[in-house]
N, C-alpha and C positions, 0 to 999 in steps of 0.2 A: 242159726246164729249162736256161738258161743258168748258164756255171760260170764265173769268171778267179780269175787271183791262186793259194791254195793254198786246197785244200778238204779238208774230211773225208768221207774214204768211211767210212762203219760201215756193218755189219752181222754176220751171224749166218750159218754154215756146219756141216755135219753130215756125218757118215758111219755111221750104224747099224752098231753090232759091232765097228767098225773103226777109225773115228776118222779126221779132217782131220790130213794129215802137212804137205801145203800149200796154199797160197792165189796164184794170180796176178793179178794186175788184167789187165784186156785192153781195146784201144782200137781201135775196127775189127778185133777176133779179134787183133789182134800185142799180145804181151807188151808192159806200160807198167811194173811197179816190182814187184818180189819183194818178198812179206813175209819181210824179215830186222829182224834188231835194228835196224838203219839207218833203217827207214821205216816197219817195223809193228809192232803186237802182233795176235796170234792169244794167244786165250785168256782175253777177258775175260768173269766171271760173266755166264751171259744164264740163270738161273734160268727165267724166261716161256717161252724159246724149250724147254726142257727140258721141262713143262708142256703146254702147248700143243702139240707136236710129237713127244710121247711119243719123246723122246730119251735115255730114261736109258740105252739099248743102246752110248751112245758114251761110248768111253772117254773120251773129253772133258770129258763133261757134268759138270758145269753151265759150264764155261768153253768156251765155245762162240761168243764173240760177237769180232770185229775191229774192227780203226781202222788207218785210213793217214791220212796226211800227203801227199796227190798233188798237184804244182806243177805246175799247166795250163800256164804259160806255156814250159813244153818241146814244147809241140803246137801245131800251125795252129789259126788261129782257125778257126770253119764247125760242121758237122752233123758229131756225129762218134755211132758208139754203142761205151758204157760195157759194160761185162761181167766174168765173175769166173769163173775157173778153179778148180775144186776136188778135189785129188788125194787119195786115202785111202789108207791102209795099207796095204790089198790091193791098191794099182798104179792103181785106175780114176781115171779121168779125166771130169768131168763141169764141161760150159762153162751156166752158166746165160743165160739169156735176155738180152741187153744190152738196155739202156734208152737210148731216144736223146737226147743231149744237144747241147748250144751251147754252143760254147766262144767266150767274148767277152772276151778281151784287149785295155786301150788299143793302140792306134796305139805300135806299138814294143817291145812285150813279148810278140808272139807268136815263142814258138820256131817254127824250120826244120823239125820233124819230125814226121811223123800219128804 
């Protein structure tokens, strides 16, 4: 999938018993933007994901779902892979699987840094 300009990441994070403390986005595995008040919400109703995922163990649940605001044009145009860091209350750390993407900036709006 090709991306420019600013995009929406949503999706949906869990931790059984424990609960999602945090979310990082990740670009080639290096940190790209922290979910804080600035750029994200963690916490939006994903009722389905609750459902479907027999997540009622997290404290979370039912707000379980995210969105960022991510502005490609801070990163080199090319193959880059997407991915999502998810840290829980108990400390663990789990990197989901990145999806590979394209990142396609006109001529003069790619930023300087992967």
């Amino acid at each position: 999938q090709t991306v420019s300009g600013t995009v929406d990441v949503k999706g949906w994070a869990l931790s059984r018993d424990f609960g999602v403390v945090s979310l990082q986005l990740m670009l080639d595995g290096k940190p790209v933007a922290g979910f804080d008040s600035d750029t994200a919400a963690y916490g939006i109703e994903r009722p389905d994901v609750v459902e479907v995922m027999s997540a009622g163990s997290d404290p979370n649940a039912p707000a379980l779902g995210f969105s960022l605001a991510w502005d490609t044009r801070t990163h080199t145009n090319g193959e880059h892979a997407l991915g999502l860091e998810v840290v829980s209350a108990s400390g663990s750390r789990l990197r989901l699987r990145p999806l590979p993407i394209i990142i396609g900036n006109p001529a003069g709006q790619a930023g300087p840094r992967q």
